[in-house]
N, C-alpha and C positions, 0 to 999 in steps of 0.2 A: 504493500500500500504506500509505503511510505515513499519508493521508489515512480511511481505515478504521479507522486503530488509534487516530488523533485521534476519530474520531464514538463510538469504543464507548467511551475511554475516557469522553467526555464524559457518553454516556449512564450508567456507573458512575458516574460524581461525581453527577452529577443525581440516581439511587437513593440516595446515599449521604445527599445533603442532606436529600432529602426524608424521610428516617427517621431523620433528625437534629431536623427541623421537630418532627417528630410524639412523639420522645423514647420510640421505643419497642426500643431497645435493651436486651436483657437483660442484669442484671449477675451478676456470677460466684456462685455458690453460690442462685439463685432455684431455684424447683424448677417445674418444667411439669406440666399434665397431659393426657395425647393426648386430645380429645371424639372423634376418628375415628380407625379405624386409617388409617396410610397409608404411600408409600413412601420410606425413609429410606439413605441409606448410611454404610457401618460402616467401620472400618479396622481391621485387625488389628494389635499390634503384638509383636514378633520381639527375641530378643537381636540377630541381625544386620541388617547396616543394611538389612533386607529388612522391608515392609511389606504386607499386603495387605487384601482387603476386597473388598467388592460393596453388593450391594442386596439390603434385607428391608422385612418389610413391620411397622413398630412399631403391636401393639394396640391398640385403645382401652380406654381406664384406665388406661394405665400411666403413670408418671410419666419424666421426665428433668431432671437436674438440670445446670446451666449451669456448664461449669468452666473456659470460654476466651471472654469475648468483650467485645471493646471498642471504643471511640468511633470508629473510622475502621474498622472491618470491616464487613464484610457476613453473612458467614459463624459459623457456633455451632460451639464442643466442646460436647460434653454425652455424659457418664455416664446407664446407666440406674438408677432407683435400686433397681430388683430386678435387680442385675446379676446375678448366678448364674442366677438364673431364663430372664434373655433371653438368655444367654449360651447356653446349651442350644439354645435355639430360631433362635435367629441364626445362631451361629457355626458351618460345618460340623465335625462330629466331626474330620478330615480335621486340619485347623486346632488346633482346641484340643488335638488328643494331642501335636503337633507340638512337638520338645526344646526348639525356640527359641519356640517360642509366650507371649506374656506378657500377653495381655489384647488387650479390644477399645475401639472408641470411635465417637460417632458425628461425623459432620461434615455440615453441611446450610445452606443459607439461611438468614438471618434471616427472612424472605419465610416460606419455609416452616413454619416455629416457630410464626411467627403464626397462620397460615391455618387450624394442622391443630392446635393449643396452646392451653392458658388457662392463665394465672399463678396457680400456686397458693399458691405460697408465698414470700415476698421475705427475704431477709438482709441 
């Protein structure tokens, strides 16, 4: 077991550097824009320590904006920046009427950002 957890970690360090090389790390407040739609996942967030979320499919044209991410992650926060807008389309009704309900957010790959993203705007 223990030998497994050493290969994948290895393999994460090795993605990590190699996007380290390449210096394509997003910095906080850049702003994206989707060329395709594609599939994304949300989080929901709760007054109580209760969390949830799934999977939607974010349009093409929309924009997101980067609010979590640094030099040893792998992984993006990012707001959308029509939030109200996506926030209808995303979030079930179910969810937003919900007392403790307090917004959404997304979480995804840096991998992904790239693939499905272009840099529109830098801060």
């Amino acid at each position: 077991m223990a030998a497994v957890i050493t290969f994948f970690g290895k393999i994460r360090r090795g993605r990590k550097e190699n996007m380290m090389e390449k210096k394509i790390f997003p910095k906080n407040g850049e702003i994206y824009e989707a060329f395709a739609e594609f599939d994304i996942n949300y989080r929901t967030i709760h007054l109580s320590s209760y969390t949830g979320g799934g999977r939607a499919l974010f349009p093409s044209g929309e924009r997101l904006i980067i609010d979590t991410c640094g030099r040893n992650r792998i992984n993006v926060y990012c707001d959308a920046v029509n939030y109200d807008i996506l926030e209808e389309r995303i979030v079930p009704k179910i969810s937003r009427n919900s007392l403790t309900y307090q917004g959404y957010y997304f979480h995804f790959a840096i991998t992904t950002l790239h693939k499905h993203c272009r840099k529109i705007e830098s801060r």
